[in-house]
C-alpha positions as CSV (number, residue, x, y, z in Angstrom):
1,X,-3.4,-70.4,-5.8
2,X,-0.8,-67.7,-5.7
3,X,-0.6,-66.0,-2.5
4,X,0.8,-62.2,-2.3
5,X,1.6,-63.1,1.9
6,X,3.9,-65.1,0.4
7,X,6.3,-62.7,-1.2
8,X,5.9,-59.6,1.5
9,X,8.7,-61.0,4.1
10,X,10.7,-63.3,2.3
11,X,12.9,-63.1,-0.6
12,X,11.5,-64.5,-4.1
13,X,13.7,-67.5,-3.9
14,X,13.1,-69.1,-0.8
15,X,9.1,-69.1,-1.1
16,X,7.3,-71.0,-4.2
17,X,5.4,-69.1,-6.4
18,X,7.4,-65.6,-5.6
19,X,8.7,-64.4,-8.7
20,X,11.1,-60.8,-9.2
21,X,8.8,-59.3,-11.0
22,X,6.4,-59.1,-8.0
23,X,9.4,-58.0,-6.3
24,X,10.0,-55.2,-8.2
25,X,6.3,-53.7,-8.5
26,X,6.5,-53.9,-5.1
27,X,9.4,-51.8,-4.4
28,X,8.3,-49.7,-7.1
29,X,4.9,-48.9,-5.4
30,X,6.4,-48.2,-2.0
31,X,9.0,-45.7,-3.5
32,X,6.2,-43.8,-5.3
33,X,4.3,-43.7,-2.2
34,X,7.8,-42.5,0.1
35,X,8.0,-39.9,-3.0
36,X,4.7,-38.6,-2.6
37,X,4.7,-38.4,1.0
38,X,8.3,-36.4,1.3
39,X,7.0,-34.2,-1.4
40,X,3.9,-33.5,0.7
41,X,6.0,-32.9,3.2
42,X,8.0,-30.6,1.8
43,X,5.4,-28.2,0.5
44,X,3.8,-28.2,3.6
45,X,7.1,-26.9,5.2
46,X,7.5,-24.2,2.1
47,X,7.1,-20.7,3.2
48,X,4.4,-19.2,1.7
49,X,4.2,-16.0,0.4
50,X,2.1,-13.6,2.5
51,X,-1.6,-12.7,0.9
52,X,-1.7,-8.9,0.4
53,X,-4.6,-7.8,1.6
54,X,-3.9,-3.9,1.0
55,X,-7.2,-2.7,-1.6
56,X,-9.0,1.1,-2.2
57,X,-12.3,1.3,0.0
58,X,-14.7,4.1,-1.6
59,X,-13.5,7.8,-1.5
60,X,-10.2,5.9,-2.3
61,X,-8.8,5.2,1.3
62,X,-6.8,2.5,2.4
63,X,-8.8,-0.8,2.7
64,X,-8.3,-4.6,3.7
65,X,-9.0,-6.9,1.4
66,X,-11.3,-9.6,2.9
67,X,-10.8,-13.4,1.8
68,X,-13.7,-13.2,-1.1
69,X,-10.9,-11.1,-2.5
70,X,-14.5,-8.7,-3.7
71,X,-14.9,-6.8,0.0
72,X,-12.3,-4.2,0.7
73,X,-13.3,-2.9,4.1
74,X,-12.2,0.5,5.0
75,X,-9.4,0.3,7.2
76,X,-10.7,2.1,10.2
77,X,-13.6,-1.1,10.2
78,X,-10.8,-3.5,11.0
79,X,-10.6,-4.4,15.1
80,X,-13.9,-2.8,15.3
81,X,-15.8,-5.5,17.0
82,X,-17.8,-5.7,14.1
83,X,-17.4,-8.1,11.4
84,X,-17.4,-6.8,7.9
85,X,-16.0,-10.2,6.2
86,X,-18.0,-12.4,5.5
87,X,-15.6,-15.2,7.2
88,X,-15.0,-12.1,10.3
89,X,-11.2,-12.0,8.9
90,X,-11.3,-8.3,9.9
91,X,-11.5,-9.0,13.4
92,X,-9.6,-12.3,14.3
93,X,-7.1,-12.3,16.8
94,X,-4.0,-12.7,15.0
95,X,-4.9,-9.2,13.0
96,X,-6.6,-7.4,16.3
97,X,-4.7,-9.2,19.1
98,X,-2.2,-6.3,19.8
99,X,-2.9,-3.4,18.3
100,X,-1.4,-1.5,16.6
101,X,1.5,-3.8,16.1
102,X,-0.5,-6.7,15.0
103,X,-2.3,-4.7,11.9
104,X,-0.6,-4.6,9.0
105,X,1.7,-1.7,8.1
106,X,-0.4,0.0,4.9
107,X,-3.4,0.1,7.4
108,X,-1.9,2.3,11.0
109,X,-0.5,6.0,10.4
110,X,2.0,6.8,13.8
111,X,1.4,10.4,14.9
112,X,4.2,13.0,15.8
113,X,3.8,11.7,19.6
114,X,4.9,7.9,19.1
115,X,2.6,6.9,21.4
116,X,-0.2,7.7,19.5
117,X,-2.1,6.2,15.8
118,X,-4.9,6.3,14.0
119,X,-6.1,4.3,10.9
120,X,-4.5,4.8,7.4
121,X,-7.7,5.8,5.9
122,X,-8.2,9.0,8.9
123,X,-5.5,10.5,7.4
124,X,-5.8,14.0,5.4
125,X,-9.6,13.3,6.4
126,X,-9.6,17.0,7.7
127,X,-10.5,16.0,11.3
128,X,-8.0,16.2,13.9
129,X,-7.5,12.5,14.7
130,X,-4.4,12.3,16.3
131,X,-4.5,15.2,18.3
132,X,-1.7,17.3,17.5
133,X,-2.8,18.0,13.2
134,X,0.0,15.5,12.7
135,X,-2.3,13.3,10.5
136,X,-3.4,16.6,8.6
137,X,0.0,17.8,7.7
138,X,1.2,19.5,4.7
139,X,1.2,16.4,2.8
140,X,-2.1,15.9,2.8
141,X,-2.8,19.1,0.7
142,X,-5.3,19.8,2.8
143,X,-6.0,23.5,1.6
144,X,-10.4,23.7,2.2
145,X,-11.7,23.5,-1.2
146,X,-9.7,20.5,-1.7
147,X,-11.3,19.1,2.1
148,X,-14.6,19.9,0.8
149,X,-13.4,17.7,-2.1
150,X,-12.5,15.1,-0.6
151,X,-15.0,14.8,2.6
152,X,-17.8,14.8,0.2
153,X,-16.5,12.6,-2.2
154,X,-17.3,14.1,-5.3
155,X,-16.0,14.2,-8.7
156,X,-15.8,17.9,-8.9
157,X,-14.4,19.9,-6.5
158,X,-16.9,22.0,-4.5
159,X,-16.4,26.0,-3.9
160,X,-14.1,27.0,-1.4
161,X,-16.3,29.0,0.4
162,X,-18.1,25.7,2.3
163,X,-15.2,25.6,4.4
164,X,-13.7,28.4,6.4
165,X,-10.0,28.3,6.9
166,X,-8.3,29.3,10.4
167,X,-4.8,27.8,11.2
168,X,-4.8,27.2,14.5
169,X,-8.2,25.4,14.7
170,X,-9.1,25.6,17.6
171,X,-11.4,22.3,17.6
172,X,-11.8,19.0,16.1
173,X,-10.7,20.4,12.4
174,X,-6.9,21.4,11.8
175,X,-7.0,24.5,9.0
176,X,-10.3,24.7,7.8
177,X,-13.6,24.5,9.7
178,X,-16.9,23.4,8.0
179,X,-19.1,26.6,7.6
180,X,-22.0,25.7,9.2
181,X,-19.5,26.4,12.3
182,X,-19.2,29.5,11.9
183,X,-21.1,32.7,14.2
184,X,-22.6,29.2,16.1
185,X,-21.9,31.0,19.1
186,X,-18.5,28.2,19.8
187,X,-15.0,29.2,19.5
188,X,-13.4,27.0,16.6
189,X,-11.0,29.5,15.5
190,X,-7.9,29.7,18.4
191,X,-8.3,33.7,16.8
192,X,-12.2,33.8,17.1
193,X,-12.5,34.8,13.3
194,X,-15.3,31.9,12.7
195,X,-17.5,34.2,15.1
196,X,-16.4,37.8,14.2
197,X,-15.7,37.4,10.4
198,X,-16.8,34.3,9.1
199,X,-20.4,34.0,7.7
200,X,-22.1,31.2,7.2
């Protein structure tokens, strides 16, 4: 009876029964298994190209894209100690471990004092995130019927004359205050005009 111990350590012509063709299958075999191997290998070491994860939340801000590739969480939701992925990919360490250096680019806006940031999707919000109105600039076309526009999130712009528009704000808002501000007995306008000629 043919034995395959025979063949592994010797060559075919010193054992009996050892022929080359067993030879060569075998060398054949371990080749195609050294292939595969260095091929795993190799892909394994490939760098891969990173998953973008930028997406449009509702009211079309800036969102992250959670690993179902469906969820787009708003951006400001992201390091919130809450998980809004399913998986909690919005809150692991590697995305929320130093903020806001750790987040991706498309989801921090830097205000005018470097210091300071806010999420991508507070920007042009008509709130005064950052502070200074840096994150309600010009850009952000932020005139108050479009703020009414956008803070509501409708499809047609709503009149103008739900928002009240004072530059300095003296508050929370930058250019515009909401109109259920006005003569409520707090200055919001640096000039006063919310209570002395705004009405509500």
């Amino acid at each position: 009876m043919y034995s395959w111990e025979r063949c592994r350590c010797h060559p075919c012509g010193a054992r009996p029964g050892c022929t080359q063709r067993h030879l060569c299958i075998s060398a054949v075999l371990l080749l195609v298994l050294a292939a595969a191997l260095a091929l795993g290998v190799a892909l394994a070491l490939l760098p891969r190209a990173p998953v973008s994860r930028f997406c449009t939340a509702p009211n079309n801000k800036t969102g992250f894209l959670c690993d179902d590739r469906v969820t787009c969480v708003p951006a400001s939701w992201v390091c919130d100690r809450v998980s809004n992925c399913r998986n909690g990919e919005d809150e692991q360490e590697q995305l929320c471990g130093d903020l806001p250096h750790s987040l991706p680019g498309y989801l921090v806006f830097y205000c005018s004092n470097p210091r300071s940031w806010v999420y991508a999707d507070q920007r042009c919000n008509g709130m005064n995130d950052c502070g200074d109105c840096s994150d309600e600039t010009w850009s952000c076309k932020s005139v108050c019927w479009l703020l009414s526009f956008l803070l509501r999130g409708s499809t047609k712009p709503v009149s103008a004359l739900e928002w009240w528009s004072c530059s300095p704000v003296h508050y929370e808002f930058c250019s515009c205050i909401p109109r259920r501000l006005c003569r409520d007995g707090i200055q919001h306008c640096l000039g006063w005009s919310d209570e002395f000629v705004c009405t509500a």
